[in-house]
N, C-alpha and C positions, 0 to 999 in steps of 0.2 A: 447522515442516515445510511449511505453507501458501507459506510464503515461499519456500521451494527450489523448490516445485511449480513456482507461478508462474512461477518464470525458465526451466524448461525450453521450446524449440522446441514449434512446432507437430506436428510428424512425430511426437514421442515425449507425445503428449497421449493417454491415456483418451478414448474419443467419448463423450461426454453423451447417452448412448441412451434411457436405462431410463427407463420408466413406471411409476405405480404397480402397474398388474396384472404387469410385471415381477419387482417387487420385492418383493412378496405371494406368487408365487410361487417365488421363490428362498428367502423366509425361511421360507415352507410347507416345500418341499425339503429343505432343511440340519437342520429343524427333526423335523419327522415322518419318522420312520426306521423300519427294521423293528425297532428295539429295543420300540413296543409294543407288536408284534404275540407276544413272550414278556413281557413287562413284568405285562401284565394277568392272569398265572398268581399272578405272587409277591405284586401287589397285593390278590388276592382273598386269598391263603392268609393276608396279614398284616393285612388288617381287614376283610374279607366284605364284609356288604352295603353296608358306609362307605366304600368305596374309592373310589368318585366322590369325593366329601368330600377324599380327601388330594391328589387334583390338583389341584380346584379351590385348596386352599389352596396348594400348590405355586406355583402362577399367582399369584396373589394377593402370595406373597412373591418372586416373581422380577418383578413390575412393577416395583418400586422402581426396579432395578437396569435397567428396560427403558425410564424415564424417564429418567432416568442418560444413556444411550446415545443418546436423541434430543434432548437437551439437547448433549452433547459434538457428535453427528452434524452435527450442523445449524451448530455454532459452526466445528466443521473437519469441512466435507465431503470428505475424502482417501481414499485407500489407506494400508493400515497405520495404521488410525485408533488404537486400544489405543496405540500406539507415542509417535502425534502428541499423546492425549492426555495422556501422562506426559512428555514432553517438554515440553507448553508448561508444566504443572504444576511440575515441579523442574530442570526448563535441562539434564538430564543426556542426553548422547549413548545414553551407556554404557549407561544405566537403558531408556530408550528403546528400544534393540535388543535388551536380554536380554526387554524383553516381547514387542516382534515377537516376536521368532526361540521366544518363549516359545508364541506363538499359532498359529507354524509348527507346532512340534512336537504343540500338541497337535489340532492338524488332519492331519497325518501319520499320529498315532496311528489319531485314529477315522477314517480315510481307510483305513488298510490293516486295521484290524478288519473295517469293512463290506467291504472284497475276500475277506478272508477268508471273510467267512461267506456272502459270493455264490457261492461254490463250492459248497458244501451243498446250496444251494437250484439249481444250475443243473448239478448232477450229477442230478441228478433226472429232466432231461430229455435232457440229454450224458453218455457213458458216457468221460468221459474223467480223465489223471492230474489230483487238484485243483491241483499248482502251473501247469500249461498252461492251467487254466478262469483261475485269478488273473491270469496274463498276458497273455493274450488279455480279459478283462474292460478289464484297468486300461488296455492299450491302444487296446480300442477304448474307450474313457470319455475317456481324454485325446485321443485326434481330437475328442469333442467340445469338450473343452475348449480346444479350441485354435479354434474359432472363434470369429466377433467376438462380443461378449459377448451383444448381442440376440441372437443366434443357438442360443449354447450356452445362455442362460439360458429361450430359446423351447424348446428341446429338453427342458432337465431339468424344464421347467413342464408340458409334455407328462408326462412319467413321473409328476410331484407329482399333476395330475390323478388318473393310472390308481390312484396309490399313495392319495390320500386317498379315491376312489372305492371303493375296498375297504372302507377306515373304512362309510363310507357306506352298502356295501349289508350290512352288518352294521347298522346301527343302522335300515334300512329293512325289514330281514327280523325284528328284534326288536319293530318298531314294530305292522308288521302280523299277527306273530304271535298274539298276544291280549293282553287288558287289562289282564297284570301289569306292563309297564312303568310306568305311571299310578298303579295301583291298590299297588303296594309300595314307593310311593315314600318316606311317612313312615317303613321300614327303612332309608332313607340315615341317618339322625339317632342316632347312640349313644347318646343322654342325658348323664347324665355321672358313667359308669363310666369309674374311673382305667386300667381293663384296658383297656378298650378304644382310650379318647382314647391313650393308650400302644402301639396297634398303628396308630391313623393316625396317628401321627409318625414311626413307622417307614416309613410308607409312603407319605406327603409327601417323606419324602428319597428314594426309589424315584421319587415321582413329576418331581420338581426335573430330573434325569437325565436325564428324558424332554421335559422340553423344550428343554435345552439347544442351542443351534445359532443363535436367533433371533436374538442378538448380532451374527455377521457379517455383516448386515445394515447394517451399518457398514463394510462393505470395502467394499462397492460404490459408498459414499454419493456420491464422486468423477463416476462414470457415468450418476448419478442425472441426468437432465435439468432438475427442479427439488428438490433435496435438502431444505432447507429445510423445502418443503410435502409433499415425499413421504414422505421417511424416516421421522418421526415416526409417521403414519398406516399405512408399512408395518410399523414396530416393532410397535405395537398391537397393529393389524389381524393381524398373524401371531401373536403371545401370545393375543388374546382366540377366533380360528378352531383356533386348537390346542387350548385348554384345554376349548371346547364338545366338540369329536371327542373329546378322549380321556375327560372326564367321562361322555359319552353311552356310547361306546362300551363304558369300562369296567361303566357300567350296565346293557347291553344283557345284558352278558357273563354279568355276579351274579345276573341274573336269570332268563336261560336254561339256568346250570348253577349248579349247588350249586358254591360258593365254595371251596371242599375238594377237591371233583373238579377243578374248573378250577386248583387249583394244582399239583396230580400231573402235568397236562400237561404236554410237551415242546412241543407247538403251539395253545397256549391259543386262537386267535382263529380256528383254522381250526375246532379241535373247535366252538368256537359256531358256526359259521356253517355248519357238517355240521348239528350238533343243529337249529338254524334253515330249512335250505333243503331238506338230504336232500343240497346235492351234494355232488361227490367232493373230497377234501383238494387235488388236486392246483389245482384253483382258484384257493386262496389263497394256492397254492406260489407260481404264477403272477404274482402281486401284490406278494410279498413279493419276487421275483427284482427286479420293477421298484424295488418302494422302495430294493433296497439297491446298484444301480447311477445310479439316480438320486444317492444319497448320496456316492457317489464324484464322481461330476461337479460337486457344487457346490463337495465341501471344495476337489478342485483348484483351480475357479477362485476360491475364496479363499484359498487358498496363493498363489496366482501374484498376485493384487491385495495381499497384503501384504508379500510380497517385491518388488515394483515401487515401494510406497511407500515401504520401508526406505531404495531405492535412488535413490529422488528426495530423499529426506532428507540425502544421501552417506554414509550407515550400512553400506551394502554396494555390490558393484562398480557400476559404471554400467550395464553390460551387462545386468541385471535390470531396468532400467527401458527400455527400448527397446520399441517396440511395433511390429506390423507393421504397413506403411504404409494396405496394403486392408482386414485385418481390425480395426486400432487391438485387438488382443489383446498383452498383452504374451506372446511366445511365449517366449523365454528365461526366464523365470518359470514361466510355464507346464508347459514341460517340468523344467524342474527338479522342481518341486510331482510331476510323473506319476514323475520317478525316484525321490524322496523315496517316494512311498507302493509304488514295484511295488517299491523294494530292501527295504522296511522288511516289508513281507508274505510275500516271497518268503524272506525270510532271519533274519526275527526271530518267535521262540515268542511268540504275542501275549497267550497265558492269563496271566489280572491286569493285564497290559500297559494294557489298555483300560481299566482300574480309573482309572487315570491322568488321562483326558480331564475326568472329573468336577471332579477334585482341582481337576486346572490352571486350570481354566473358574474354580469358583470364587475361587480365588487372582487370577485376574484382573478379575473381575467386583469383589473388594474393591480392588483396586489404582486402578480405574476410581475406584469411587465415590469414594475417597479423592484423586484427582487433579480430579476437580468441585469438592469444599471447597477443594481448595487454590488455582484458578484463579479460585474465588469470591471467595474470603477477600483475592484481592489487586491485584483491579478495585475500583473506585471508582463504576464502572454497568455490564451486560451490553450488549452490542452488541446494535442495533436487530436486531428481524425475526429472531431466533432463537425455536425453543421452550427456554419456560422454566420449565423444574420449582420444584414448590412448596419453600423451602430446606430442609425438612428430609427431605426425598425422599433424596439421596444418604446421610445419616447412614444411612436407614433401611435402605438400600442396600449399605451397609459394614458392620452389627451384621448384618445377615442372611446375609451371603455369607458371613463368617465364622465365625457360628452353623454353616453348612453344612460350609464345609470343615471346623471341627474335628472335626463329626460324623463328616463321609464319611471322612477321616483317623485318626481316633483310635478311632469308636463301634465 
């Protein structure tokens, strides 16, 4: 796929914008959603005061899979990276684009979820019909996405800000609250009651969920101005700033409300932050409108960067890969990616629908790791000035992501 890249014209090149604080916050973005801001109800109700514990191990079992990504990232820094990396792996076109167009889909999915549920929250402040708040959202989300990528990616890092800043004064208002943050910390620790290790595995795969996103972090790797050095560093650096927020936070939470109450919630992180500060819900309404338009704008613009690299690959029309001259956005991508998500919200029941995003992520995250063994297994040396995972990092990579999907599929 590198090789098709290269032969395209200058006019239709990707610009080599992104910096790391870019690229840290785009993977913050895509990553941190309003999904913890209810997440941390079902967390507490399925292991109390251990539910820090099933993130962290969550984190812990999705590095594999995130060393994986900066190992391929680095070796092909493209658009439609998933795609490029099953491709160089088994030579097949075919395989190649069922995974794009596999990664399209399930960015589509949780693209039009989050529209959906931005209605909810910005009826609250608009007294208007929700499918007019959907459409009016996703259009004005994709104007942002349609400009040049430092632009739109300045913008949704702006929102990533407001949205993790919420995180934030939750764990600021739990800090200063009083000394049981500190003081009930040896409660994070079960011992080793089968009942309980048994409700944080249940809530390890709740928590897995929740970080998914960190991955396309690889679509952009293309615009990356030094990928190589960056990407790696932004893979990390977004798994290991997630997993502190959400451990902390979900701490803050078990400990300001009994674990019981906070899972009857309908608005688990507002109720803390009521119980914490005295202010009014509508706050964190505020917050949570930002997290979940923010989320829209990033899936776009990686919808539109792997439909551009399908299209550099000649997988799909040429016309996807075209980029405009002043913004170097690909907009014919682009706008496809905002029709893809305002038809799919506007016109499809999404209950369960969203179940899906989980499934698919993991199914590709094993397809990934298993295309690293296979492009390992059939060199003879790695190419200089890549990072390069320790080898049995993707095996572990592969046994875990499919641990997961059988789980999320079958349990």
């Amino acid at each position: 796929m590198s090789e098709v890249s290269r032969s395209r014209d200058a006019p239709d090149r990707l610009a080599r914008s992104l910096t790391l604080t870019h690229a840290v916050l785009y993977g913050l973005g895509v990553t941190i959603g309003a999904g913890i801001y209810v997440l941390v109800g079902l967390a507490a109700g399925r292991s109390g005061m251990s539910a820090p514990l099933a993130f962290l191990i969550a984190a812990a079992m999705l590095s594999f899979s995130a060393a994986t990504f900066a190992e391929l990232g680095t070796r092909m820094p493209v658009a439609a990276s998933e795609a490029a990396y099953v491709k160089a792996a088994f030579g097949r076109d075919s395989l190649a684009l069922a995974i794009g167009l596999l990664v399209v889909a399930t960015a589509t999915i949780s693209g039009a979820t989050i529209s959906v549920g931005s209605a909810g929250y910005v009826s609250v402040f608009l007294d208007l019909p929700p499918k007019l708040i959907i459409a009016g959202v996703v259009l004005a989300m994709g104007a942002i996405a349609c400009l040049s990528t430092a632009k739109s990616i300045s913008l949704a890092g702006v929102m990533t800000l407001v949205e993790v800043g919420g995180l934030a004064l939750i764990i600021l208002a739990g800090v200063f609250a009083g000394p049981e943050v500190v003081t009930r910390l040896p409660e994070v620790w079960p011992g080793l009651s089968g009942e309980a290790w048994s409700g944080i595995a249940g809530t390890t795969l709740v928590a897995v969920f929740a970080f998914i996103g960190f991955e396309h972090l690889v679509n952009i790797s293309e615009e990356m101005k030094d990928p190589r050095r960056t990407l790696p560093r932004a893979l990390f650096l977004t798994l290991g700033i997630t997993a502190f927020l959400y451990a902390f936070v979900v701490w803050i939470a078990v400990t300001a409300v009994p674990p019981q109450e906070l899972a009857q919630s309908p608005a688990p992180l507002a109720l803390v932050f009521e119980r914490l500060t005295g202010l009014p819900l509508v706050t964190m309404s505020a917050i949570a409108i930002v997290a979940t338009l923010n989320g829209i704008v990033v899936h776009m613009v990686m919808i539109a960067r792997v439909l551009f690299g399908l299209s550099e690959a000649g997988v799909l029309p040429r016309f996807f890969g075209r980029v405009n001259v002043r913004t170097k956005a690909p907009i014919a991508a682009t706008l496809a990616g905002i029709a893809l998500i305002l038809g799919l919200s506007l016109a499809v029941p999404l209950a369960g629908l969203a179940d899906l995003t989980s499934v698919c992520t993991l199914a590709i995250f094993a397809v990934v790791n298993l295309s690293l063994i296979k492009i390992r297994r059939s060199e003879s040396a790695p190419p200089p000035g890549i990072f390069l995972c320790p080898e049995w990092i993707p095996y572990a990579g592969f046994v875990s992501s499919v641990l997961l999907f059988g789980v999320s599929l079958f349990g």
